[in-house]
MIZARO-987146 format. One record per residue: residue number from 1; residue in three letters; chain; x, y, z of N, C-alpha, C in turn. Coordinates in nm, 4 decimals. Layout:
% MIZARO-987146
(pt NUM; ALA; A; (X; Y; Z); (X; Y; Z); (X; Y; Z))
...
% end
This chain:
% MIZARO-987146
(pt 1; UNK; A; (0.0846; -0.1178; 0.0000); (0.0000; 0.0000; 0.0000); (0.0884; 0.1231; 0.0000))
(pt 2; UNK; A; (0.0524; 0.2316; -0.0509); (0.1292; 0.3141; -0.0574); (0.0161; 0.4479; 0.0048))
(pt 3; UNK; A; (0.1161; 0.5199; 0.0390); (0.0789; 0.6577; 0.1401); (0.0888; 0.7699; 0.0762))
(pt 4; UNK; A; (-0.0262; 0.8305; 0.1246); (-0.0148; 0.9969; 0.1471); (-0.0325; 1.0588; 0.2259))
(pt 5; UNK; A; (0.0064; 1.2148; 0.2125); (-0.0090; 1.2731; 0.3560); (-0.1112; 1.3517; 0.3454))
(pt 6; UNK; A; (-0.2168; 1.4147; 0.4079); (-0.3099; 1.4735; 0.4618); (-0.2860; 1.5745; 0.5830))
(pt 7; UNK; A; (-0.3589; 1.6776; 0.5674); (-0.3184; 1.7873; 0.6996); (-0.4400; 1.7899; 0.7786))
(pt 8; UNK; A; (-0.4379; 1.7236; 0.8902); (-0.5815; 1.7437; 0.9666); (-0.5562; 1.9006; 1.0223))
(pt 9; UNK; A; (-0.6908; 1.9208; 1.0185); (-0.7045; 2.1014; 1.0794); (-0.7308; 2.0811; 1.1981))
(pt 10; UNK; A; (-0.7325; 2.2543; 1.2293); (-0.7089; 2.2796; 1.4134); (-0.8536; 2.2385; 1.4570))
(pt 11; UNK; A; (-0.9661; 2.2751; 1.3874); (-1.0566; 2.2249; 1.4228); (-1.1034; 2.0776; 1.3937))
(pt 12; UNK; A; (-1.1403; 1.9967; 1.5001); (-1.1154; 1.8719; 1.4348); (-1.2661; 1.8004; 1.4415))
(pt 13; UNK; A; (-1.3073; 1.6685; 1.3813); (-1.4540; 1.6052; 1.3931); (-1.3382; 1.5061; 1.4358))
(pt 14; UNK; A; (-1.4457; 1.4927; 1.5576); (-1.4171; 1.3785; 1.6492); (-1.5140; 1.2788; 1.7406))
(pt 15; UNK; A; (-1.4963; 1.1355; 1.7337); (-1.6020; 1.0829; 1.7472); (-1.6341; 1.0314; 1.8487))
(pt 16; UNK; A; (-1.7275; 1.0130; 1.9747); (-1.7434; 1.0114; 2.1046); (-1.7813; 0.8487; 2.1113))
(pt 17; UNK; A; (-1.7772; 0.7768; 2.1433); (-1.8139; 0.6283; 2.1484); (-1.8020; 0.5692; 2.2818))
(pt 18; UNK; A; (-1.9613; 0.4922; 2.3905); (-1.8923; 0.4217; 2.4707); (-2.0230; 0.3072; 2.4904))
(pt 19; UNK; A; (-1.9094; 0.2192; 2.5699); (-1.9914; 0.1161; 2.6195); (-2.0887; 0.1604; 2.7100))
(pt 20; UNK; A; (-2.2234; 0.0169; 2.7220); (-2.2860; 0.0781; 2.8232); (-2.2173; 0.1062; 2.9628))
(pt 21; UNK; A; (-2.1394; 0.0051; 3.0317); (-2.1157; 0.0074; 3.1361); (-2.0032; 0.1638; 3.1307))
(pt 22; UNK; A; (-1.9550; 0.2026; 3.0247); (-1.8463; 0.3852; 3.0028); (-1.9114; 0.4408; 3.0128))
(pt 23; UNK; A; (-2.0318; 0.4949; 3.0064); (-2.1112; 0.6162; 2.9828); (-2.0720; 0.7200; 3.0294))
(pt 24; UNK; A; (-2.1309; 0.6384; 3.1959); (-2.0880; 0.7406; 3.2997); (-1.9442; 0.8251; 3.2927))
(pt 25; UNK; A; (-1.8579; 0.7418; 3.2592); (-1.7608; 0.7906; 3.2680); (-1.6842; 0.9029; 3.1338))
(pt 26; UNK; A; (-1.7574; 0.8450; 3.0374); (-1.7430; 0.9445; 2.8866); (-1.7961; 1.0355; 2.9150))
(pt 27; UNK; A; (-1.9409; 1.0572; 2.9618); (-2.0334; 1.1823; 3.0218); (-1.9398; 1.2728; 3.0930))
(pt 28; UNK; A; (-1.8390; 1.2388; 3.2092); (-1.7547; 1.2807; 3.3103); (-1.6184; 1.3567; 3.2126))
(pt 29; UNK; A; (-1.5967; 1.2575; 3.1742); (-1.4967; 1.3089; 3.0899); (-1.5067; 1.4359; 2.9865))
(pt 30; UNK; A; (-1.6232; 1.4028; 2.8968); (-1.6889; 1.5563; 2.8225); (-1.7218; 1.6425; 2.9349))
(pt 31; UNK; A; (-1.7790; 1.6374; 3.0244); (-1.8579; 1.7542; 3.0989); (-1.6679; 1.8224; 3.1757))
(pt 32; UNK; A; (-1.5829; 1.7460; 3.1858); (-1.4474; 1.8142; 3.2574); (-1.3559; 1.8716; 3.1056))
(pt 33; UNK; A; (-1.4145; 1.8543; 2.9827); (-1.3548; 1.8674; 2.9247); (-1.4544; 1.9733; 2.7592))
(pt 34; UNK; A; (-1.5462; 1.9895; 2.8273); (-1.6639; 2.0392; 2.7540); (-1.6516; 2.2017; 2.6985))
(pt 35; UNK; A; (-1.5300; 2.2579; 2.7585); (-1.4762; 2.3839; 2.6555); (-1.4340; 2.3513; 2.5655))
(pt 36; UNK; A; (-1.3225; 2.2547; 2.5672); (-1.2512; 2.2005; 2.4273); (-1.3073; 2.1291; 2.3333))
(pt 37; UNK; A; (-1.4019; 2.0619; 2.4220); (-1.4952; 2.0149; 2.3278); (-1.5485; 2.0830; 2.1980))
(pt 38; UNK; A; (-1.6162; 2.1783; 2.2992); (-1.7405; 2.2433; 2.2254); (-1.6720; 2.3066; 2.0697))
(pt 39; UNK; A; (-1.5774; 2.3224; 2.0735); (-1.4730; 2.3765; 1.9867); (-1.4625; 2.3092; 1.8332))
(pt 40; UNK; A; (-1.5097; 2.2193; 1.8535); (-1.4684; 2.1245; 1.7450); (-1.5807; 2.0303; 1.7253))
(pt 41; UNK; A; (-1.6004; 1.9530; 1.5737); (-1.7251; 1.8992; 1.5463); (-1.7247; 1.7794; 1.6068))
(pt 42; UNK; A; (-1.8331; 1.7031; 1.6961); (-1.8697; 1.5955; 1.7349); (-1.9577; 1.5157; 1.6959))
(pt 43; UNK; A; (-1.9176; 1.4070; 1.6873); (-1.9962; 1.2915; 1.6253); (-2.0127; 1.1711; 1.7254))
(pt 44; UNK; A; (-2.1410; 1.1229; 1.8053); (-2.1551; 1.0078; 1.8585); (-2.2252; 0.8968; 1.8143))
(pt 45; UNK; A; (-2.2660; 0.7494; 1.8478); (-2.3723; 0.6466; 1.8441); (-2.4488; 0.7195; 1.9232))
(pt 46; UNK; A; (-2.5987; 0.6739; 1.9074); (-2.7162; 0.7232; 1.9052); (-2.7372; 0.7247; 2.0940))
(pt 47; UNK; A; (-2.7201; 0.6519; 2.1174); (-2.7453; 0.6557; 2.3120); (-2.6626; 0.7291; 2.3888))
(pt 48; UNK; A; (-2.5583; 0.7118; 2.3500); (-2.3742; 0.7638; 2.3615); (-2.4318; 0.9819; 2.3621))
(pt 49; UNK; A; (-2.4092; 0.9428; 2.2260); (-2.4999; 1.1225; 2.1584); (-2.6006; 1.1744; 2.2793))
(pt 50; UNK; A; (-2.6697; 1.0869; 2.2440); (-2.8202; 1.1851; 2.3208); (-2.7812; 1.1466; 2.4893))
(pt 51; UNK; A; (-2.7090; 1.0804; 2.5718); (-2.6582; 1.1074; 2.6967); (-2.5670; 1.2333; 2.7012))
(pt 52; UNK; A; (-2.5048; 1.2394; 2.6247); (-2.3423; 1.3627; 2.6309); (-2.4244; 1.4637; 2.6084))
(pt 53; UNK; A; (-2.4979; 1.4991; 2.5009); (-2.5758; 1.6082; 2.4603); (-2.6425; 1.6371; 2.6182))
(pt 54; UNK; A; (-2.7352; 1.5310; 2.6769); (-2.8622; 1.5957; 2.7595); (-2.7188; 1.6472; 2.9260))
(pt 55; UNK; A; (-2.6196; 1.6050; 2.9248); (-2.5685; 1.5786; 3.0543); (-2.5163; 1.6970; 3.0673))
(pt 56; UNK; A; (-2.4250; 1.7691; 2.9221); (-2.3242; 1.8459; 2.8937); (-2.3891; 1.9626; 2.8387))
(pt 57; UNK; A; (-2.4680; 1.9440; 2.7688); (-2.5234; 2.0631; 2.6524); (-2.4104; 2.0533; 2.5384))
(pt 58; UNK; A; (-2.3342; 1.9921; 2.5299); (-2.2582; 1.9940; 2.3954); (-2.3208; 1.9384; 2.2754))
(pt 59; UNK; A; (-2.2856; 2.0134; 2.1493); (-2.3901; 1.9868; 2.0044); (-2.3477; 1.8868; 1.9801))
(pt 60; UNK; A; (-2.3850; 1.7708; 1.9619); (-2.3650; 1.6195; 1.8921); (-2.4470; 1.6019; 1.7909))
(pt 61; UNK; A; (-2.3321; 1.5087; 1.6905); (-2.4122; 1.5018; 1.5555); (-2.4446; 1.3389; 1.5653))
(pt 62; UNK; A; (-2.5718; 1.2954; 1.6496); (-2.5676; 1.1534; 1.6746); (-2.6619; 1.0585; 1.5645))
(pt 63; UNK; A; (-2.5552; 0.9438; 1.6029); (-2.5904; 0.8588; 1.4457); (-2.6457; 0.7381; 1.5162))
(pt 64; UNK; A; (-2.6745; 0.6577; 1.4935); (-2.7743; 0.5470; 1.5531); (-2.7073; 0.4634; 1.6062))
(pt 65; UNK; A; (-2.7864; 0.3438; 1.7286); (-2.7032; 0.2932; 1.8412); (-2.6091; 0.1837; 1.7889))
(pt 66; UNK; A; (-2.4843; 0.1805; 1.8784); (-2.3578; 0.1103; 1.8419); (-2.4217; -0.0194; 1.7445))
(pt 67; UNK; A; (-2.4629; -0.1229; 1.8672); (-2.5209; -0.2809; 1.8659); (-2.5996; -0.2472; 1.6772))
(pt 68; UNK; A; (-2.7346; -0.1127; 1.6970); (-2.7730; -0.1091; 1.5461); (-2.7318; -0.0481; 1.4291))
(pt 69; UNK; A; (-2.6025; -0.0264; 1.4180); (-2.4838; -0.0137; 1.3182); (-2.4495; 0.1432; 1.3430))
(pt 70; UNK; A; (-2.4304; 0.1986; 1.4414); (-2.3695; 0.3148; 1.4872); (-2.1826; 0.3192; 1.4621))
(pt 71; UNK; A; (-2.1127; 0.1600; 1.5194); (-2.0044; 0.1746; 1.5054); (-1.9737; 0.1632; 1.3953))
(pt 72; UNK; A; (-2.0367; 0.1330; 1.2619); (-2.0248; 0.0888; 1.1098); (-2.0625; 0.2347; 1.0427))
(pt 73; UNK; A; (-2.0954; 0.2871; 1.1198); (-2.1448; 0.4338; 1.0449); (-2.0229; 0.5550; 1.0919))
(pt 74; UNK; A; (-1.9722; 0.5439; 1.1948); (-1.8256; 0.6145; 1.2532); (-1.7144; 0.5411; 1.1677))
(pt 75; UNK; A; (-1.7503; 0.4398; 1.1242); (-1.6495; 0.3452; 1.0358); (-1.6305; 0.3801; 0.9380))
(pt 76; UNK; A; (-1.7621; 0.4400; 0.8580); (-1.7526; 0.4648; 0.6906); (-1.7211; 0.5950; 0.7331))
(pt 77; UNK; A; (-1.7734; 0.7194; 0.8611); (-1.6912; 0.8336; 0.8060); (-1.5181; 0.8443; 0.8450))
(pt 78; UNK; A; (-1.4827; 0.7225; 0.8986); (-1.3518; 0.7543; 0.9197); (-1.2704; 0.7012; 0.7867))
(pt 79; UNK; A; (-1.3185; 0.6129; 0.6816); (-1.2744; 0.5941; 0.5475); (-1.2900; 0.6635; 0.4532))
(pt 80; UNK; A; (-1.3630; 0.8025; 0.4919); (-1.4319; 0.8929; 0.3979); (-1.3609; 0.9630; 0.4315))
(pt 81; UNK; A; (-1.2731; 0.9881; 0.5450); (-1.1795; 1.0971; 0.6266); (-1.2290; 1.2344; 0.6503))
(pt 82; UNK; A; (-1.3715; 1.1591; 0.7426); (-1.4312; 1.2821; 0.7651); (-1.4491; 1.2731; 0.9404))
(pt 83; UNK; A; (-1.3822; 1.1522; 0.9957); (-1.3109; 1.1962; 1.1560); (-1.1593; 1.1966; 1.1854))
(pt 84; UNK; A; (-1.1298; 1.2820; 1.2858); (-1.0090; 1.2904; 1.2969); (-0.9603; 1.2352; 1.4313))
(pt 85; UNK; A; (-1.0449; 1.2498; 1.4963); (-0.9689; 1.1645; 1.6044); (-1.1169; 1.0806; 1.6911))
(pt 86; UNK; A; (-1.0623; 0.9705; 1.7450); (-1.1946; 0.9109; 1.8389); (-1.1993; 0.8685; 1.9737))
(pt 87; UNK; A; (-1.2697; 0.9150; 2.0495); (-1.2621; 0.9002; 2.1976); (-1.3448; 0.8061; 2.2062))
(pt 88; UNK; A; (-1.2366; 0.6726; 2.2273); (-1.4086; 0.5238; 2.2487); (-1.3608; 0.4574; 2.4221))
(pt 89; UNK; A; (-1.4425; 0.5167; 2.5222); (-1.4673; 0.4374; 2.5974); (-1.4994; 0.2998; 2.6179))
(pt 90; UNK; A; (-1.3760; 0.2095; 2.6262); (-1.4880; 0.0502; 2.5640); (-1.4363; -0.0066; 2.6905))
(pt 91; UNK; A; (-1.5353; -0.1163; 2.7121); (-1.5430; -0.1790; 2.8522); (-1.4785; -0.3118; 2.8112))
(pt 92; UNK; A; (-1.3277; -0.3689; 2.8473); (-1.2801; -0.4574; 2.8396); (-1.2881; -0.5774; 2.9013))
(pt 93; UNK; A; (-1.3765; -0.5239; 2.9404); (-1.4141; -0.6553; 3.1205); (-1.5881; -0.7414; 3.0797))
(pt 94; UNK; A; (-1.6219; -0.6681; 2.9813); (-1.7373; -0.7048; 2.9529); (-1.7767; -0.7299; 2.8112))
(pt 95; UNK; A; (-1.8575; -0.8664; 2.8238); (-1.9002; -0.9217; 2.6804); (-1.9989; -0.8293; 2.5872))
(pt 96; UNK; A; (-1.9311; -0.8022; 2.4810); (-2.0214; -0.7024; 2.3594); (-2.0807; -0.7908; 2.2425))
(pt 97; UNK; A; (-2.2392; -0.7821; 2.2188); (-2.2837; -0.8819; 2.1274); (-2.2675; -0.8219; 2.0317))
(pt 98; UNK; A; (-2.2123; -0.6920; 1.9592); (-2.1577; -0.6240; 1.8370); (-2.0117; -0.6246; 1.8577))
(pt 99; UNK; A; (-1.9401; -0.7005; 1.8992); (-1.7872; -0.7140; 1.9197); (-1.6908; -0.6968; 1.7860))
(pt 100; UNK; A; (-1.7831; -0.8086; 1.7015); (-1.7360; -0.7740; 1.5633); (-1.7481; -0.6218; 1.5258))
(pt 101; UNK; A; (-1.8383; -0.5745; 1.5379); (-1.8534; -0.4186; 1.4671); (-1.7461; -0.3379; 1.5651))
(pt 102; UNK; A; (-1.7129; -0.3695; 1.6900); (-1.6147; -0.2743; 1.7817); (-1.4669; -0.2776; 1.6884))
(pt 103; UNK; A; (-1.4502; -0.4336; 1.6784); (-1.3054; -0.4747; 1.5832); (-1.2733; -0.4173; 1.4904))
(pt 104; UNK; A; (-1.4336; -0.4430; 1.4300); (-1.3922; -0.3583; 1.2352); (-1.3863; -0.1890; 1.2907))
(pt 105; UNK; A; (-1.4340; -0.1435; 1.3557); (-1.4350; 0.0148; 1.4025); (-1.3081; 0.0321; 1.4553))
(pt 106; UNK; A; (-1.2112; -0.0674; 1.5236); (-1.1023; -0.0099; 1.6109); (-0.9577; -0.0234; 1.4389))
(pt 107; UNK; A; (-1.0282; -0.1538; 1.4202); (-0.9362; -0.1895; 1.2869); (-0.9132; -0.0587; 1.1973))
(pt 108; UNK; A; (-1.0465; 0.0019; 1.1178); (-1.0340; 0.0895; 1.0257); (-0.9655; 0.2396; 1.1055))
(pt 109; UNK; A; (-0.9770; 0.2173; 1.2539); (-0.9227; 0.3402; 1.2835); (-0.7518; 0.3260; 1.2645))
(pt 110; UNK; A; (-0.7356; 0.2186; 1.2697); (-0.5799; 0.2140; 1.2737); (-0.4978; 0.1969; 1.1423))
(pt 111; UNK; A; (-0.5817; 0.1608; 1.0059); (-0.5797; 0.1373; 0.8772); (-0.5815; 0.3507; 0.8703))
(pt 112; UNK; A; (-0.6729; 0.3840; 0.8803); (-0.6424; 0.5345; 0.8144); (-0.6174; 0.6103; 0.9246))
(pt 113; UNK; A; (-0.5430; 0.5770; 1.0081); (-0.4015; 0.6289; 1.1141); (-0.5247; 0.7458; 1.2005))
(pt 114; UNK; A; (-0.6102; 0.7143; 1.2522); (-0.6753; 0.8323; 1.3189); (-0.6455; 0.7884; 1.4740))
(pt 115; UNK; A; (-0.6110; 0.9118; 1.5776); (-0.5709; 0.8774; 1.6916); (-0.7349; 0.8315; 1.7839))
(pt 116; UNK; A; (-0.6915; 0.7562; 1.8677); (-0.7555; 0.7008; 1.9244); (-0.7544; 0.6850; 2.0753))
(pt 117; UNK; A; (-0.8351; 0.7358; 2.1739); (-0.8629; 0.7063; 2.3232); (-0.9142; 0.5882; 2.3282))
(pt 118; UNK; A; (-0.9096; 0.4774; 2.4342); (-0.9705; 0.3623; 2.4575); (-0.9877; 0.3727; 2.6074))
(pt 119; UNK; A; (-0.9676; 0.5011; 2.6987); (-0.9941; 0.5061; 2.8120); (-0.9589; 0.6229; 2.8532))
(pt 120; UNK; A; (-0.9859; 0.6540; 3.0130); (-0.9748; 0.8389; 3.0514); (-0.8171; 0.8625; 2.9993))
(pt 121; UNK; A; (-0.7612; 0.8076; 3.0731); (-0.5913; 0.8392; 3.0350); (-0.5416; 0.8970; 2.9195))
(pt 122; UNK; A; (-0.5603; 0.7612; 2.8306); (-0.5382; 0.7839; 2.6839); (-0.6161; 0.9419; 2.6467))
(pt 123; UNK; A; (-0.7174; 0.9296; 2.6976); (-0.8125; 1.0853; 2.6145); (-0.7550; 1.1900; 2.6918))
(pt 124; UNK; A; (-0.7013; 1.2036; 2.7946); (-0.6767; 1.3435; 2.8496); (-0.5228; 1.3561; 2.8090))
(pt 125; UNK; A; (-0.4591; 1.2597; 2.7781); (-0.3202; 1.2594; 2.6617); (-0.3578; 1.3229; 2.5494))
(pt 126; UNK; A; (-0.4716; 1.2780; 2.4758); (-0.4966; 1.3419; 2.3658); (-0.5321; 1.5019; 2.3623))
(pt 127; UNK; A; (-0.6588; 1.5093; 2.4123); (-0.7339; 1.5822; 2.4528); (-0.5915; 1.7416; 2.5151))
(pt 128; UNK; A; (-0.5359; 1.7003; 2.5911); (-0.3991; 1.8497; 2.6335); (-0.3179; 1.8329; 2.5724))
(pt 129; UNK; A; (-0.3207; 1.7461; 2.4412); (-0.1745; 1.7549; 2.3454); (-0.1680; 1.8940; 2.2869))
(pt 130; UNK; A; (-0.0672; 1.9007; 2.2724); (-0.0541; 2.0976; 2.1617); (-0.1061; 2.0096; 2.0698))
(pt 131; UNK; A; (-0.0984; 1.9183; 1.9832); (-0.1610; 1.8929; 1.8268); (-0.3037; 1.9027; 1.8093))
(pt 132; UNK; A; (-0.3722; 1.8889; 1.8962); (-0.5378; 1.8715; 1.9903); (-0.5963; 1.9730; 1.9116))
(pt 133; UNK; A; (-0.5379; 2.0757; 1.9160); (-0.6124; 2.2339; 1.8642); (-0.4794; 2.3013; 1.7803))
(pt 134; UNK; A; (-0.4000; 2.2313; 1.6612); (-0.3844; 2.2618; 1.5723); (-0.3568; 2.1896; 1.4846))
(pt 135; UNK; A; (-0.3560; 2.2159; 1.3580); (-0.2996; 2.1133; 1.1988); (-0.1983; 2.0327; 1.2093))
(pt 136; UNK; A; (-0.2125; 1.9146; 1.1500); (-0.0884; 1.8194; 1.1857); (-0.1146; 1.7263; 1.0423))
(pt 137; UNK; A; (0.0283; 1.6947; 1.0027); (0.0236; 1.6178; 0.8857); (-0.0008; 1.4734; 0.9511))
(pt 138; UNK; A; (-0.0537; 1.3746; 0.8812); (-0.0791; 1.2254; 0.8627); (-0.0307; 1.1572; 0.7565))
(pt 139; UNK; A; (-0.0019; 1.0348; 0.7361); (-0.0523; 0.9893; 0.6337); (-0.1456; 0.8554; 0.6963))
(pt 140; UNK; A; (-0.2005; 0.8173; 0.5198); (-0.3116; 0.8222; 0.5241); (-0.2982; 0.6868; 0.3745))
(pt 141; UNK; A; (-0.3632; 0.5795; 0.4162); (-0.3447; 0.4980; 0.2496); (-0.3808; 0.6112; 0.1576))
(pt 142; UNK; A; (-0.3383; 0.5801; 0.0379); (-0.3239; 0.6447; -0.0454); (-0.4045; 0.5425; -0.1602))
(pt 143; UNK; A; (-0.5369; 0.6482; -0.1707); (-0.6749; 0.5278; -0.2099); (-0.6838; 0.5006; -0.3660))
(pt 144; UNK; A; (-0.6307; 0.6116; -0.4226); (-0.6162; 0.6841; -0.5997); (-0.5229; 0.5341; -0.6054))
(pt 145; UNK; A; (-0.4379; 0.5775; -0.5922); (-0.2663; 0.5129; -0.6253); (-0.3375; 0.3362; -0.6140))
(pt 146; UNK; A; (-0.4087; 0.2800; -0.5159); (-0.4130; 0.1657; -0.4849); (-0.5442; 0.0973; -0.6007))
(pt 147; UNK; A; (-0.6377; 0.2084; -0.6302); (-0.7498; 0.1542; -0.7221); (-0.6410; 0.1898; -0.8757))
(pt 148; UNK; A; (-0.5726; 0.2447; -0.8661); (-0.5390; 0.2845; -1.0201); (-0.4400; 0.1210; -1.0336))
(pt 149; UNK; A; (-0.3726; 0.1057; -0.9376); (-0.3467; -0.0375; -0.9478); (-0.3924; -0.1423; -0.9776))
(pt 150; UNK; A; (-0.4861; -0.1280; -0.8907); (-0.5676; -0.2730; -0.8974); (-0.6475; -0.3108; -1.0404))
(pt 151; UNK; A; (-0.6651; -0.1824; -1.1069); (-0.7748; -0.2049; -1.2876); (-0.6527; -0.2064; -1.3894))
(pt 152; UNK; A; (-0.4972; -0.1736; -1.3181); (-0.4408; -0.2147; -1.4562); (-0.4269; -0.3676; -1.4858))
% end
């Protein structure tokens, strides 16, 4: 596969994701972190969304619940490279009957290099990085180059 680079901007779409048993704690996390938030475009699953929204008042652009293809829909916009980074609270201790859809969602995040929280730590690393709130190059498969291949 071959690469290109991409400049994510200061303002970034970023995607809020958690288990049931995270909520609480994603809720906690936006509401301590809900200036920086507000700053930048948000995207959640549908239960995820409408908890952060009612808890925080922050604008969420929520897409339907994980289990009914919420994480497959954060999936296609992160191949469309229309998120830039994703804050997924996921509960490691507990059995997920959409497990597959968590995989293919954690997979494609790491296929088109988008940074990723999987818990408070990780996100408040992200979240006070200087790169957080400005432009930063990536790369990124390089999608042209790989279809122009594949039809010769």
């Amino acid at each position: 596969m071959q690469y290109t680079t991409r400049t994510i901007p200061r303002l970034k779409s970023i995607a809020l994701v958690g288990h049931d048993n995270m909520k609480p704690d994603l809720i906690a996390w936006c509401s301590q972190y809900k200036q920086a938030l507000s700053q930048h475009k948000l995207y959640a699953t549908g239960t995820t969304g409408a908890l952060i929204s009612h808890n925080t008042g922050l604008s969420i652009n929520s897409l339907v619940s994980g289990p009914l293809g919420g994480d497959q829909q954060i999936g296609a916009l992160i191949t469309e490279q229309k998120i830039d980074v994703m804050i997924f609270f996921w509960d490691p201790l507990e059995a997920q009957p959409h497990d597959p859809d968590v995989k293919a969602l954690l997979r494609l995040a790491a296929v088109w290099n988008i940074p990723v929280a999987c818990n408070q730590s990780s996100a408040d690393m992200l979240i006070t990085s200087p790169l957080f709130d400005s432009e930063y190059q990536k790369t990124v498969p390089d999608y042209d180059s790989y279809m122009s291949a594949r039809t010769k």
